[in-house]
N, C-alpha and C positions, 0 to 999 in steps of 0.2 A: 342434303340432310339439314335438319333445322338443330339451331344451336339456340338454348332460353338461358338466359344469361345479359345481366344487367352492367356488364364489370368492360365499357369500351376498350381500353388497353386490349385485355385478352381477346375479345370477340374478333378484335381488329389483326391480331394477329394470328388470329385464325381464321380472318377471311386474306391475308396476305400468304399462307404457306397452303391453302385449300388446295389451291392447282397443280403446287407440287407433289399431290399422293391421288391427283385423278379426281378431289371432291367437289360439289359445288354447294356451299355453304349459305345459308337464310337465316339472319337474326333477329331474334325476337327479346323486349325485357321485361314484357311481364307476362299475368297468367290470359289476361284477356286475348291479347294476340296471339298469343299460343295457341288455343282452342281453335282458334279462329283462323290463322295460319294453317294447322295441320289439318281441318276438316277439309280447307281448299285445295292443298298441296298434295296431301298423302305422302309425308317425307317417307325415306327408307330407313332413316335412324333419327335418332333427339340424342344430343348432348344434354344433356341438361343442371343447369348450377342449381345445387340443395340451396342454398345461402339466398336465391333470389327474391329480391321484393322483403327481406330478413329486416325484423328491427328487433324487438324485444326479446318478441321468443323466437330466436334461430333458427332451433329445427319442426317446430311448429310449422309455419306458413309451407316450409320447404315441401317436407314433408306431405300436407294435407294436398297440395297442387298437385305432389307428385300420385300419389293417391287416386285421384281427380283423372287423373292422363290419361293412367295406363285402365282406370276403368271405363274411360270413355273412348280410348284406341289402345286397348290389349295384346293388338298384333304389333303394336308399332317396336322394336327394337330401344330399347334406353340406355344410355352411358351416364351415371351418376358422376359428378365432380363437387367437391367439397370442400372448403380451409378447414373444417372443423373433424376431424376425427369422432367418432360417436355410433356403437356398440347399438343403442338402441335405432338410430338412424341407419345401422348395414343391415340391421333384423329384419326393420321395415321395407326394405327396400328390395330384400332377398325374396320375401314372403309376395310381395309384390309380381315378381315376377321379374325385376330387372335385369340386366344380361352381367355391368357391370358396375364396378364403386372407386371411382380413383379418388385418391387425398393428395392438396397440394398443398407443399410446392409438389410439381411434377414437371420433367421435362414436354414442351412442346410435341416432341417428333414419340413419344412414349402416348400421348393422348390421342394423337391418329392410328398409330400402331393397334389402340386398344378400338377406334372406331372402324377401323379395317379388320378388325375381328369380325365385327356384327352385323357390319354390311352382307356378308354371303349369307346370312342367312335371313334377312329383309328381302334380296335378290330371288329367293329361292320361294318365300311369299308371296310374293310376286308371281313369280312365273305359276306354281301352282296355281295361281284363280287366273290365269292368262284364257281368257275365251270361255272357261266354265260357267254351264248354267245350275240354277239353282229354282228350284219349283216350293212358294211356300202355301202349306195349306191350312188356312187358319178362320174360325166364322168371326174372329173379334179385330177388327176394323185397324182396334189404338196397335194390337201385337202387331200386324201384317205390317203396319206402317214403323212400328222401332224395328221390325229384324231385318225390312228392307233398309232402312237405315244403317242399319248397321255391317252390313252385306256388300253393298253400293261402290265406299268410299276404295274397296280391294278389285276394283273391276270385273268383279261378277253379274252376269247378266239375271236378274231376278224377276220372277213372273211371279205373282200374289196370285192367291184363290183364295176367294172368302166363301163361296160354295162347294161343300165337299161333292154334292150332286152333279160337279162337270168336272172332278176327278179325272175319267179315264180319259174323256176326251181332252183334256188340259194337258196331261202324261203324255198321250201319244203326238202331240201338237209340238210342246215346247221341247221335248225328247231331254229334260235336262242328267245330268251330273250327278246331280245328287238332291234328295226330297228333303224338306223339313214340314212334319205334322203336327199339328198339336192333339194331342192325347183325347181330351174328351170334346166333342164336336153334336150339335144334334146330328138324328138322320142315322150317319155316319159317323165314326169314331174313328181316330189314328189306328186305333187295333184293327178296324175291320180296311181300312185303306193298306198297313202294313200287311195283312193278310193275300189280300187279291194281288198284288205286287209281287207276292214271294212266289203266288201259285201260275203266274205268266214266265213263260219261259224267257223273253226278251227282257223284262226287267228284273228278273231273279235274283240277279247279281247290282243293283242299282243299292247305293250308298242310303240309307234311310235314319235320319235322324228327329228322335221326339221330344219336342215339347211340351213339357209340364210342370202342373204347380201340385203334384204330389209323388213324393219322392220316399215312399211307405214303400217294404220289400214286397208286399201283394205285389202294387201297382208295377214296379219296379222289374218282377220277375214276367207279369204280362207282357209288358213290353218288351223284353226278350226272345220271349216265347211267341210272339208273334211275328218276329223275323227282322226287327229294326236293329240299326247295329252300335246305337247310340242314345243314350240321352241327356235334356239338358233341361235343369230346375230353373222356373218363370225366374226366381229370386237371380238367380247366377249368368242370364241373359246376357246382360252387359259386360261381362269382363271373358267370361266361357264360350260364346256363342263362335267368335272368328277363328279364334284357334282352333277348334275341334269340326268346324266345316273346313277349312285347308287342309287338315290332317287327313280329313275322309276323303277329301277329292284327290290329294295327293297317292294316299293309300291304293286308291282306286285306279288311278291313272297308272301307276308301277306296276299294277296286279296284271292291267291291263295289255303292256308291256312285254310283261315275260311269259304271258300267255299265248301271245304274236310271236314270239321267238320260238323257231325250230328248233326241233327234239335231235340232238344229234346222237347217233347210235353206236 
């Protein structure tokens, strides 16, 4: 797990008791190697000190980094740590997405207690994209290149299409997990891709999620109606996109599961 936090005493004795609760700890103190760390590493958790890199405005800097993180790694699991107590700092933080919010003083063996909460469910992240492919279909170049991006760093195998014209042969090629289309396309459109998908029997059941920059209930109910089981607004990309492809794949894989399991009488 990565620890971001500038305060040596503590890091230090959090890298001295790490191996007593089974962790292997990487510290980082500021925001640049942060980014930079966890694009390389893919931790399973962040500690991370609000207070960091703090002069003036305290929960200012903390705050906007923390911001910063989880929209540029959404899935990654966070444990908030703090000396300041601050109401508007738990709201942010809650809204955010993060798991938890400890204030110190706090005991040592109380702050792995709370990061052995959140590990099982980084672990279980994990395993979900363990081997799963992911097929995207998109004619705009910069998109196929952020959602690959963004898809990448959780070990899913990703295959871009930027002509929706080698579609079916692309489907039956890469056999993936789960589809992401974008909505309006020449030629071709998500609607008419989600269509022909829904009416083969072999991918019927195949996870389908759409991309788009209109999020009007017309558009909203088409995409339904046409048999996708998900969608995701251009604007909400980066923070919405990881979590709700783990979910489907995940979803998928269990459905999958108790489908294989005999019917006993």
């Amino acid at each position: 797990m990565l620890v971001i936090d500038d305060r040596d005493s503590f890091t230090a004795q959090l890298r001295a008791d790490a191996a007593n609760w089974g962790l292997c700890i990487e510290t980082v103190t500021d925001a640049t190697s942060a980014k930079q760390t966890i694009a390389q590493t893919n931790p399973q958790a962040i500690l991370f000190n609000l207070d960091v890199q703090a002069k003036r405005s305290l929960e200012a800097t903390g705050l906007a980094l923390l911001t910063e993180l989880k929209s540029q790694f959404p899935a990654v699991p966070i444990v908030v740590i703090t000396e300041h107590e601050s109401l508007r700092a738990r709201i942010t933080a809650s809204r955010l997405g993060v798991q938890k919010f400890l204030t110190q003083p706090i005991e040592l063996a109380k702050v792995f207690e709370v990061i052995q909460q959140v590990l099982p469910k980084a672990q279980h992240l994990q395993k979900a994209t363990a081997i799963a492919k992911v097929l995207l279909v998109d004619d705009d170049s910069v998109m196929l290149s952020t959602l690959s991006d963004l898809l990448h760093p959780w070990g899913l195998q990703v295959t871009s299409l930027q002509d929706p014209e080698q579609f079916w042969q692309t489907l039956c090629t890469t056999q993936p997990d789960l589809l992401i289309i974008d909505l309006e396309m020449p030629t071709l459109s998500g609607i008419d891709l989600c269509r022909i998908v829904r009416q083969d029997a072999q991918w019927s059941h195949l996870p389908i999620l759409v991309v788009t920059a209109h999020t009007d209930a017309a558009s909203i109910q088409q995409v339904f109606a046409a048999g996708a089981d998900d969608f995701i607004s251009k604007s909400l990309i980066q923070s919405e996109l990881v979590p709700r492809v783990i979910s489907r794949i995940d979803r998928s894989r269990l459905q999958t599961e108790i489908f294989k399991q005999p019917i006993k009488l």
